[in-house]
Structure formats: structure tokens, C-alpha cells
C-alpha positions in Angstrom: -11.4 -16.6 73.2 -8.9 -18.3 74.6 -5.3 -17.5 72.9 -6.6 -14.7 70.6 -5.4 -11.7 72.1 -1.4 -12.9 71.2 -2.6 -14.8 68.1 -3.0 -11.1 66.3 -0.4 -10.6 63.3 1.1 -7.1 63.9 4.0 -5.1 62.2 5.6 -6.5 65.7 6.2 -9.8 64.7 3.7 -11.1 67.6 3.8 -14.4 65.3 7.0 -15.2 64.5 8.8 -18.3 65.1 11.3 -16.4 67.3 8.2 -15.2 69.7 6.8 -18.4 70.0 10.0 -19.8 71.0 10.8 -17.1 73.2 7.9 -17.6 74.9 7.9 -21.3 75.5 8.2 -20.1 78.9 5.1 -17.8 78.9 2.7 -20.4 76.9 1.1 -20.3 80.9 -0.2 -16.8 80.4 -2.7 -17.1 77.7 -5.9 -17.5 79.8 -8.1 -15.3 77.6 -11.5 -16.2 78.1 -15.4 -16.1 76.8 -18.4 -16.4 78.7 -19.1 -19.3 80.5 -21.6 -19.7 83.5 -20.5 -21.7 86.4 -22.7 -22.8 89.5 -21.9 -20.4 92.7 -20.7 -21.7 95.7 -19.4 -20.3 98.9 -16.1 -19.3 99.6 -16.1 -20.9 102.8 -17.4 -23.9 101.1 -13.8 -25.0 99.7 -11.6 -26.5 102.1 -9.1 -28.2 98.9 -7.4 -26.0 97.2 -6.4 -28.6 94.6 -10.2 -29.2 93.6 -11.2 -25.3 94.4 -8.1 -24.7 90.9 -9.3 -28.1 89.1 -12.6 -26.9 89.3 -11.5 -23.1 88.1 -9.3 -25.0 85.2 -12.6 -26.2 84.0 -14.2 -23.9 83.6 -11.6 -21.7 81.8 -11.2 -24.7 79.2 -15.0 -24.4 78.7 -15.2 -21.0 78.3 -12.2 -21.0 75.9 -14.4 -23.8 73.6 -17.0 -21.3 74.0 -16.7 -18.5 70.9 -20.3 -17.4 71.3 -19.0 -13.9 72.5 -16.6 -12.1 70.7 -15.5 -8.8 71.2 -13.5 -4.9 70.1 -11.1 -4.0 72.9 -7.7 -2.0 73.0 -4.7 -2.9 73.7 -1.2 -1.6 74.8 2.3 -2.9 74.6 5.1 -1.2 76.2 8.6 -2.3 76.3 12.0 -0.6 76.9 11.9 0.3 73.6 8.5 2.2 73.7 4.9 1.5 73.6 2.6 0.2 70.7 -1.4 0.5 71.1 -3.2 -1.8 69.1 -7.4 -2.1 68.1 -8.3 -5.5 68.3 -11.5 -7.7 66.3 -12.2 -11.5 67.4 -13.6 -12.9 64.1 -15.2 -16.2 63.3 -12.4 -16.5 60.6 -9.4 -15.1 62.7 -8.3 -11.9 65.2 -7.6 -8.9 62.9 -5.2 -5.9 64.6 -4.3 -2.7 63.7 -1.6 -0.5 65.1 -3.5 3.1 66.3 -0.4 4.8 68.1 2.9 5.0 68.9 4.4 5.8 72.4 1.1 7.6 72.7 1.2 9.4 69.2 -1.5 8.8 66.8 -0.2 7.4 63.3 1.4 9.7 60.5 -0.5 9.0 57.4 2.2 7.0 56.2 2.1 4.8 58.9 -1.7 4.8 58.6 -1.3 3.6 55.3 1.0 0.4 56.2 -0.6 -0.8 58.4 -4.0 -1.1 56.5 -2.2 -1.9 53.9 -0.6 -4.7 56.3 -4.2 -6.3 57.5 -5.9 -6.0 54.0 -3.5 -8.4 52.7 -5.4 -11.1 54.6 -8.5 -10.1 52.8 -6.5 -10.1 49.4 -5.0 -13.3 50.0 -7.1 -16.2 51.1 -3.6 -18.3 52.0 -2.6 -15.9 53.8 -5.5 -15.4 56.2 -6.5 -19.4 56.2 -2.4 -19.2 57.9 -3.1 -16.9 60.3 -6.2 -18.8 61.7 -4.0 -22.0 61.7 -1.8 -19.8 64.0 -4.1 -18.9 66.4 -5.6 -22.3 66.6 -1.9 -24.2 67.1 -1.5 -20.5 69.8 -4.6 -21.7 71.7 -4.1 -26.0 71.7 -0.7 -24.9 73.2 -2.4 -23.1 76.0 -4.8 -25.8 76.9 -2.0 -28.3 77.3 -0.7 -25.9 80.0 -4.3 -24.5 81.6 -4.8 -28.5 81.6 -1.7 -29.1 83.5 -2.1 -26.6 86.2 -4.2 -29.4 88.8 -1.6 -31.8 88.3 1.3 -29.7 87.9 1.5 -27.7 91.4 0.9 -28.6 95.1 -1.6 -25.6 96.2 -1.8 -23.6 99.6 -4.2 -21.5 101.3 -2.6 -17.9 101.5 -5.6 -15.7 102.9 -8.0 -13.9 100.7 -8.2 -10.7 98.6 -11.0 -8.7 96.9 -11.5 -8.4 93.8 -10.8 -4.5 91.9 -10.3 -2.7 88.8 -8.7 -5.0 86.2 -8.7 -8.5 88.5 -11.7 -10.7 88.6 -15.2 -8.8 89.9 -14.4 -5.5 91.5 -15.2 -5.7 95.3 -15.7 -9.5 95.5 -13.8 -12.2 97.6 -10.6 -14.2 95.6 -9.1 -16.9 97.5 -5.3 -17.2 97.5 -3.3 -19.8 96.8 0.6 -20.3 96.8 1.7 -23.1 94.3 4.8 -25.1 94.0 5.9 -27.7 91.5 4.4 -31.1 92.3 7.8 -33.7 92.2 5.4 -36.3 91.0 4.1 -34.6 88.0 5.8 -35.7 84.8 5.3 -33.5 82.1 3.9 -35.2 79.2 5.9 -33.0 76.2 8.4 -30.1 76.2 5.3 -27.8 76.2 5.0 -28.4 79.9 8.3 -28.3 81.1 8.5 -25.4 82.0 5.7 -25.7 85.3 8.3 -28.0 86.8 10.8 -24.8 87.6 7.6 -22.6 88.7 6.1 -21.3 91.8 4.1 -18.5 92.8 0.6 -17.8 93.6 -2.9 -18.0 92.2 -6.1 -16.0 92.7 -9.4 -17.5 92.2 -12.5 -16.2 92.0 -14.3 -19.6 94.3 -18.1 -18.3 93.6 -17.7 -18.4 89.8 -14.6 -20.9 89.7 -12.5 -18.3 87.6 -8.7 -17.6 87.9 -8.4 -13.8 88.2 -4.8 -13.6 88.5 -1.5 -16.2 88.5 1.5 -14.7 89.4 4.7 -17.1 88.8 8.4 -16.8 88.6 11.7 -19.7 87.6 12.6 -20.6 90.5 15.7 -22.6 88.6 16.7 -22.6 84.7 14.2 -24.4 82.7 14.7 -25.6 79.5 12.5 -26.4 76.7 12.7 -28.2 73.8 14.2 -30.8 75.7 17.4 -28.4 76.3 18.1 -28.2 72.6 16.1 -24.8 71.8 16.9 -22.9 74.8 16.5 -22.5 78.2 15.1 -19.7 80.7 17.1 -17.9 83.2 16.3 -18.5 86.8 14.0 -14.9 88.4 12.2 -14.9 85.2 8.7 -13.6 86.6 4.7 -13.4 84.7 1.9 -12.3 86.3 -1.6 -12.2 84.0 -4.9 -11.0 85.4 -8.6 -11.5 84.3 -11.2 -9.4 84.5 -15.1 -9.7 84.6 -16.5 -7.4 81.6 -20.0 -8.2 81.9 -22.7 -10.4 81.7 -20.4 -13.7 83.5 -17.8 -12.9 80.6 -13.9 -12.7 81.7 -11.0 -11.2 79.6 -7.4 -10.6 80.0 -6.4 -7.4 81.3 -2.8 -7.5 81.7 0.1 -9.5 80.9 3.6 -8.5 82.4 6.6 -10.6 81.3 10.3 -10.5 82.5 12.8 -13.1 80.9 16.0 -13.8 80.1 17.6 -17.0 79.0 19.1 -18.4 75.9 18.4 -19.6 72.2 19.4 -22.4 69.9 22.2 -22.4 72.5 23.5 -19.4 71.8 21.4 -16.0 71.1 20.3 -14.1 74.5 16.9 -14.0 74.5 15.9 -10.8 76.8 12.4 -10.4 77.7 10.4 -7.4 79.2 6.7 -6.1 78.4 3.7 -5.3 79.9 0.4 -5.4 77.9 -3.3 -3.8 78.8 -6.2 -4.8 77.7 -9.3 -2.4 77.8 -12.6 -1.0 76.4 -14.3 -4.6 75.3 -17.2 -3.8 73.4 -19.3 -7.2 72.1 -19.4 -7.4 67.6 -21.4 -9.3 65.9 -20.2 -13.3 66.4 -20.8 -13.6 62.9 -18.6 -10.4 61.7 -16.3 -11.6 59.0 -12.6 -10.7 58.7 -12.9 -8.1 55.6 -15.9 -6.2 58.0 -13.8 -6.3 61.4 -11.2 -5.2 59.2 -13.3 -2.1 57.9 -14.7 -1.6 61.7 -11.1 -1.0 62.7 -10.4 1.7 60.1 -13.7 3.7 61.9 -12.3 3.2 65.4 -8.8 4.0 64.1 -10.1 7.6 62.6 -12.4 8.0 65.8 -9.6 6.9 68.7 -7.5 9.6 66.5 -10.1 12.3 66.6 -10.0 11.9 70.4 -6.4 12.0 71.2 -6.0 14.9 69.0 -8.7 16.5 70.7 -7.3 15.6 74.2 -3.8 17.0 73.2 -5.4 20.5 72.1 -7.5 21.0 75.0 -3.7 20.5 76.7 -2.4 22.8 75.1 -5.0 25.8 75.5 -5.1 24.8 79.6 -1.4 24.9 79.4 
């Protein structure tokens, strides 16, 4: 589903008016996707690169209008700070998270306690969670803009070809690359697009299924958004985002690696470096409410616990 993996409120502030700001810059990453079938075609078969993305772009906006498949996966943040690994539910009413371990640490049962404390509030407060859905949807219109852009956006350019493997599009399958460069026609239609005009980099694209597996960008200037007044990123900033295939013509995020720097409201450095997994996507029920995802994470919370504590004995006795 296409924005929900960042759209999760954590005890990290992953909505907060400062991260969406901060990330004005990073908008481009959020190609989460659910299943969508597209009509094979050869790799040899594409001679434009422009139509070979146009068509890819397609076919990620369809399969982000597309919330038939929702799913349970992992995920993990790490910053210089420390990592945070998260249980993630896709809802029909929103994308409920809950914190499972600290820099590899399973919760203290205080910190248990928080954070269910934390998600149940949604459940308690009907305002609260109806917010949180208005979120996600605002999260994901933003990313469409951009995923929209992308054709017009860049001039593209045949760079060879890679396969696919572990974590980026179908392990062991051909992904065309292509180099991409700002287009000096394209004018972008709002401050939420601005930011392509100072980009470059390279794409890889999966040209039998017409998915993007991969987009790797970096500033190759300061770019400001919000017309200058909100901010601006440095020049070097660098993303790179990678999609895999999890089954059944169905492609998720697997990665997401940011590195910015730059400024905001003029004047508060605004320093930016993570890298987050994504892993173990198991399908739910499309019709799971928020109160029962909420109640499955609790069981995969006390069962993802029971694991690591067993993995850290067995450690210890070998040791």
C-alpha cells in the first residue's frame, strides 16, 4: 500500500510535522506497493527508456490504488543513535505499529507497557485514529505527485542490466538500468516536486513486469522546498529504496537508506541518516480491523520475544 510503511505513528515521531518537513526531500522514496499484475514483455523488447519508466510508473500508481492485499512484516530502523525494530499491520482503517526491540534488545516490561498503551489509544479514541488515517492518506497523495512526476521529470539512459537478488525486484531475473538526470523542460507544478529538479542517479526496472526495483538518487545542488522559505537540502544528500517481489506478483519495500543535511525554517540544521528494513511479510485478513491488528501485534510481540530470548541462551551455553 503505497505510503503505509512511513505513515505508522511510533514513539519515534515518524509523523510529526518536523519529519514531514524534513523529508520534503525524500517524499521520492515511498514506492510501497500491493499487487498488481502487468502484461510481460521482453527485455529486449524496450528500446525507450522514457516509455520502458512511464510504463513502470503505471503500474506502481495502480498497484498503490490497489488495497486488496494487505500484509504483517517487520521492520528495522537504525540510526547513529541506535536501532528501533518495529511489527507492522496494514488495516482497512489505518497501519498500526508497535515497537518490539531496542538496538536488538527485546522490551523491558515497562517499555512493553507504553507502547501498547501508546497504539490502544487509537482504539480508545475514535479522533484520534480517524487522524492517523487522514495522515497516511495526505503521506500517500504526496507520493503519487512525485511517482507521477518521475516520466516527465528526468531524461533517462540505458546503463546495462543487472539481476535481480535478495531484497531487489525477483531474485535471479534481468532489471534494466537506467541513469536519470533532471529534464530542463520539466516545470514542477508545486513545491512538492521541486526537489527532482536538483536530482540524478539511476533507476532499476524490472521491464517483464514493468516494476521499479530500485532508485538510487543524490542533490546534485541545494534544493529548496517550500519555495525557499521552509528549508533547503544540502547538495551530496543521497536515497536509495529497493522493492522486492514477495509472492504471488506482489512487491514491497525492502529498504530505505537516507543521508541529508540541509536547513529549517532558515535556521535549524536538519541532519539526516537512517537505514530501514523491511522483512517477513505475511498476508492478514484485508478486512482485519485496527483494534484486531492491534491485538495480533501483542501475539507476534510475545512470540518475536520468545525467540530472541531463546536465540540469546542458546549463545550463551555455545559460548
Amino acid at each position: 500500500m503505497l505510503g503505509s510503511v512511513t505513515a505508522v505513528d511510533t514513539s519515534s515521531s515518524r509523523n510529526s510535522l518536523a519529519r514531514s518537513i524534513a523529508h520534503a526531500g525524500a517524499w521520492i522514496l515511498l514506492l510501497t506497493a500491493t499487487s498488481f499484475t502487468g502484461q510481460p514483455a521482453k527485455v529486449s523488447s524496450y528500446r525507450d527508456p522514457a516509455e520502458l519508466v512511464r510504463k513502470a510508473v503505471q503500474n506502481e500508481i495502480k498497484a498503490a490504488n490497489d488495497d486488496s492485499a494487505r500484509f504483517l512484516f517487520r521492520g528495522t530502523k537504525t540510526t547513529p543513535q541506535g536501532s528501533t525494530t518495529f511489527l507492522y499491520v496494514e488495516t482497512k482503517e489505518a497501519t498500526a505499529g508497535l515497537v518490539i526491540a531496542y538496538n536488538g534488545n527485546p522490551l523491558t516490561p515497562e517499555q512493553r507497557h507504553a507502547e501498547e498503551a501508546r497504539v490502544e489509544r487509537f482504539i480508545n479514541h475514535p479522533e484520534e485514529l480517524k487522524k492517523k488515517r487522514e495522515q497516511e492518506r495526505a503521506s500517500a497523495e504526496r507520493t503519487l505527485r512525485i511517482v507521477r512526476a518521475l516520466p516527465d521529470a528526468f531524461l533517462f539512459e540505458y546503463d546495462g542490466e543487472e539481476q535481480g537478488s535478495e531484497g531487489i525486484g525477483r531474485a535471479g531475473e534481468t532489471l534494466v538500468k537506467l541513469k536519470f538526470r533532471p529534464n530542463p523542460h520539466y516545470q514542477p507544478p508545486s513545491h512538492v516536486e521541486e526537489v527532482l529538479t536538483g536530482m540524478q542517479g539511476y533507476v532499476l526496472v524490472d521491464a517483464a513486469h514493468y516494476r521499479l526495483a530500485s532508485i538510487d538518487g543524490t542533490l546534485f545542488k541545494e534544493v529548496g522546498f517550500g519555495w525557499g522559505i521552509l528549508g533547503h537540502l544540502d547538495r551530496g544528500g543521497r536515497f536509495t529504496v529497493q522493492q522486492q517481489e514477495v509472492g504471488d506478483d506482489v512487491w514491497e519495500i525492502s529498504s530505505v537508506r537516507l543521508r541529508f543535511t540541509g536547513k529549517v525554517l532558515l535556521f535549524k540544521t536538519l541532519h539526516i541518516v537512517s537505514t530501514e528494513t523491511f522483512s517477513g511479510f505475511k498476508r492478514v485478513p484485508p478486512d482485519l480491523t485496527f483494534a484486531q491488528a492491534v491485538e495480533l501485534l501483542k501475539k507476534e510481540e510475545v512470540m518475536a520475544t520468545a525467540d530472541k530470548l531463546c536465540c540469546l541462551q542458546t549463545r550463551s551455553v555455545s559460548e
